[in-house]
C-alpha positions as CSV (number, residue, x, y, z in Angstrom):
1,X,152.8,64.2,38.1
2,X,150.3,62.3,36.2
3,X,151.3,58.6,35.3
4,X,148.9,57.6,32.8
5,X,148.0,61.2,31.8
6,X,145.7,60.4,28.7
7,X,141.9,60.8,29.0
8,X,140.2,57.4,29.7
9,X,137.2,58.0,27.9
10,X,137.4,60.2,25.0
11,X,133.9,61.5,25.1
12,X,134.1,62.2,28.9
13,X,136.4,66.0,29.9
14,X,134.9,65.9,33.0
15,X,136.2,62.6,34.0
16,X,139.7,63.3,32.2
17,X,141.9,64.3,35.6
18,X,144.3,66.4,33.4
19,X,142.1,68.7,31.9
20,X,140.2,69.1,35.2
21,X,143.5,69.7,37.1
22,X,145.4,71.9,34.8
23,X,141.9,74.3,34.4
24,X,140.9,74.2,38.2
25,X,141.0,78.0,39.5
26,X,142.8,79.6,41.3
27,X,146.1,78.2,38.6
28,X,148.6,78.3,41.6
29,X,149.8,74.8,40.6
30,X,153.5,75.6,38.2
31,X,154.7,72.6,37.5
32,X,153.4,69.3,35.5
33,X,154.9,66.2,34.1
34,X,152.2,64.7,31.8
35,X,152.6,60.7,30.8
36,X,151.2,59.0,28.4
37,X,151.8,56.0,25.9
38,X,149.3,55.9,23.5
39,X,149.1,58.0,20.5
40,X,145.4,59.2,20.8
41,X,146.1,60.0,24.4
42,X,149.3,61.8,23.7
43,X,147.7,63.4,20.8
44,X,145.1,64.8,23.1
45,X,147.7,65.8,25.8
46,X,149.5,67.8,23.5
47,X,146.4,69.5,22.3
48,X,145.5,69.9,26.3
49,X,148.5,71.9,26.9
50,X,147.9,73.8,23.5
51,X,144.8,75.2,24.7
52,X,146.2,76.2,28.0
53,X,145.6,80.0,29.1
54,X,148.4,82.5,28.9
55,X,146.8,84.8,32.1
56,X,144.5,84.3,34.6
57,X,140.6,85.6,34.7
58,X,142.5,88.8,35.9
59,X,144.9,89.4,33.4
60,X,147.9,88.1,35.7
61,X,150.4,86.0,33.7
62,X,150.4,82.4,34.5
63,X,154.2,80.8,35.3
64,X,153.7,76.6,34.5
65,X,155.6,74.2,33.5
66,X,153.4,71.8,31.5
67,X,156.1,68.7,30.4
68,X,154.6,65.7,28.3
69,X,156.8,62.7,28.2
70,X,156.0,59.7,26.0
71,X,156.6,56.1,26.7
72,X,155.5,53.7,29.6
73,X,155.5,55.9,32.8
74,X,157.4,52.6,34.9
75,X,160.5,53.4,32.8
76,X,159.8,57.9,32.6
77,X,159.7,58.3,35.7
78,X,162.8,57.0,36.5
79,X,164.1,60.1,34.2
80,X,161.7,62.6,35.3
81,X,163.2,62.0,39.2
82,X,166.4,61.9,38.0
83,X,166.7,65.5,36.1
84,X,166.2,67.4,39.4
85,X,162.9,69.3,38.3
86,X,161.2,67.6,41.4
87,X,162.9,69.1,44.5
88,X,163.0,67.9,47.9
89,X,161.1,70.4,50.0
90,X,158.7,71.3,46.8
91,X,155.2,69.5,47.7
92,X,154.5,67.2,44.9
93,X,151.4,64.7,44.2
94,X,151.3,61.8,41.7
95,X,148.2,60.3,39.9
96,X,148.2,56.8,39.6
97,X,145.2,56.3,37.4
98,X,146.4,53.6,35.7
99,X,143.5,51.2,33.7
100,X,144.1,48.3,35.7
101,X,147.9,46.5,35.4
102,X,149.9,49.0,34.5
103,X,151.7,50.9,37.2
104,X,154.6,48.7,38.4
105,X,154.9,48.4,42.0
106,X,158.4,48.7,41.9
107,X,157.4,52.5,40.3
108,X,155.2,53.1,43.6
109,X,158.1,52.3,45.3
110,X,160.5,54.6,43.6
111,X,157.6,57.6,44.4
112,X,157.5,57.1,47.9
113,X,161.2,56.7,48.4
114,X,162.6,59.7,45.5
115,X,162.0,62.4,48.6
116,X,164.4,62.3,52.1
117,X,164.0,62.8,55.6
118,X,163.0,65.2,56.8
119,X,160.8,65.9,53.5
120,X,157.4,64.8,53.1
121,X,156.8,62.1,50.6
122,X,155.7,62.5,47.6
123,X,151.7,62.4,47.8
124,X,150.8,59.6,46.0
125,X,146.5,58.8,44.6
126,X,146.8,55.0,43.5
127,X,143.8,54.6,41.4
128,X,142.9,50.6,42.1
129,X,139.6,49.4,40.7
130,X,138.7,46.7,43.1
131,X,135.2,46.5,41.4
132,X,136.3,45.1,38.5
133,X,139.6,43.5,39.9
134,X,138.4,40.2,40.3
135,X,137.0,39.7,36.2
136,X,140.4,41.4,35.7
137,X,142.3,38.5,37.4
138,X,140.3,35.7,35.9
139,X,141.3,36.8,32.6
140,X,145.1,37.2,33.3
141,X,147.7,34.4,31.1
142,X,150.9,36.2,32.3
143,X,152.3,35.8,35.8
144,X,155.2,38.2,35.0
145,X,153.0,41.4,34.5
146,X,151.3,40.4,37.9
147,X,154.4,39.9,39.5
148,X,155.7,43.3,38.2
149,X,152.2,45.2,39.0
150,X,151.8,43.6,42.3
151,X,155.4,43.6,43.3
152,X,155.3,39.8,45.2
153,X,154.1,36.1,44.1
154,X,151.3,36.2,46.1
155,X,148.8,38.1,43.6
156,X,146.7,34.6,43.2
157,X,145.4,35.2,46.6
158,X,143.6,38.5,45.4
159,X,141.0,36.3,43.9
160,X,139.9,34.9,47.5
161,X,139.4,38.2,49.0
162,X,136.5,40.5,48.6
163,X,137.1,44.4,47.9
164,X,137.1,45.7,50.7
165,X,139.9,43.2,51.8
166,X,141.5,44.1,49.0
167,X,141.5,47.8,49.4
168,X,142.9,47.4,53.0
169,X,145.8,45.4,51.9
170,X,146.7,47.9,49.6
171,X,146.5,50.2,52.0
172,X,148.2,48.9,54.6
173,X,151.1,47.9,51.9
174,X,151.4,51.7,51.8
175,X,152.0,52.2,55.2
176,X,154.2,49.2,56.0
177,X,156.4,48.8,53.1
178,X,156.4,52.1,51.6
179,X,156.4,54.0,55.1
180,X,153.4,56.7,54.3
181,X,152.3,57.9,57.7
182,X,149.0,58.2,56.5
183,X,147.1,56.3,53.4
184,X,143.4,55.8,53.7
185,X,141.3,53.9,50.7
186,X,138.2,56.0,49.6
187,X,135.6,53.9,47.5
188,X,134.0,55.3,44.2
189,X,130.7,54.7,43.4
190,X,130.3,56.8,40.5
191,X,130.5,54.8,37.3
C-alpha cells in the first residue's frame, strides 16, 4: 500500500517508489493499492500500471493486483481496510511518503491497529523529513492541519527540538502509542 503513490518529482523514476517497487525482480509481490490525489500523479499512476508486464523475464505469467484509488489517502484507506482485500495473516507494508503534512496521524493509527493478535502489524515506512521540518513549521497558519498530522496539541514544541530529537520522538510514538515492537528511524542523506 502506497499512501501518496504519485511520483514526487516528475523528471526523477528512480526516486518514484512505485515504479521502482512494482518493477523490482523477482515480481513475487501480488497485490497493490496505489493512492494518489492529484491529477498529474494519478495520471502517471494509471499510465504506471499500463506499462506493467504481463510475464516475467521467463515467460511465467505474472498474478497482481495493481488497484489505484483517488482521493486523499486519510479518508481511502479507511475503505481500502474495510473491503477485506487486506487479510489478517497476509504480510502487508505501507509507504508513508507523504510531502510533508499530509498523512493524518489518526491514519497511522488506523495502519497499525487494522491487523489482530496474534498477526503481525501492518509494516509501516513513515517517510518524515526532519531536514526541512523546521522551515516547514515556521511557515504553518493552520493549527487544525497540525493537530490532525501530528495527532496532539503539542506540535509547537517540534520547533525547539533538533532532528535527531525529532526523529526519536517519532519513533518512540510508534512504539508506545501504536505498539510496534520494533521501529527504528534511518536518516537520508541523499538529496
Amino acid at each position: 500500500m502506497d499512501g501518496f503513490a504519485g511520483p514526487q518529482n516528475e523528471g526523477q523514476a528512480d526516486a518514484w517508489s512505485a515504479e521502482l517497487v512494482l518493477g523490482s525482480e523477482p515480481k513475487w509481490l501480488r497485490q497493490f493499492f496505489l493512492c494518489e490525489k492529484s491529477g498529474n500523479g494519478l495520471s502517471a499512476l494509471r499510465r504506471l500500471k499500463k506499462s506493467q508486464p504481463e510475464r516475467d523475464r521467463r515467460g511465467k505469467k505474472i498474478y497482481r493486483n495493481i488497484e489505484i484509488w483517488p482521493g486523499d489517502f486519510n479518508s481511502t484507506v479507511i475503505e481500502i481496510l474495510k473491503s477485506g482485500k487486506i487479510k489478517q495473516q497476509e504480510a502487508t507494508f505501507c509507504l508513508l511518503d507523504q510531502r510533508m503534512f499530509e498523512c493524518h496521524w489518526e491514519t497511522v493509527k488506523r495502519l497499525a491497529g487494522y491487523k489482530e493478535s496474534p498477526h503481525n502489524k501492518i509494516e509501516i515506512l513513515y517517510f518524515l523529513g526532519v531536514g526541512w521540518l523546521h522551515r516547514s513549521l515556521s511557515g504553518i497558519r493552520h493549527s487544525e492541519k497540525m493537530d490532525r498530522w501530528w495527532g496532539r496539541k503539542d506540535w509547537k514544541e517540534l520547533k525547539e527540538m533538533t532532528h535527531i530529537d525529532i526523529a526519536n520522538l517519532v519513533r518512540d510514538r510508534f512504539e508506545k502509542e501504536l505498539e510496534y515492537r520494533y521501529a527504528a528511524a534511518y536518516p537520508i542523506y541523499d538529496k
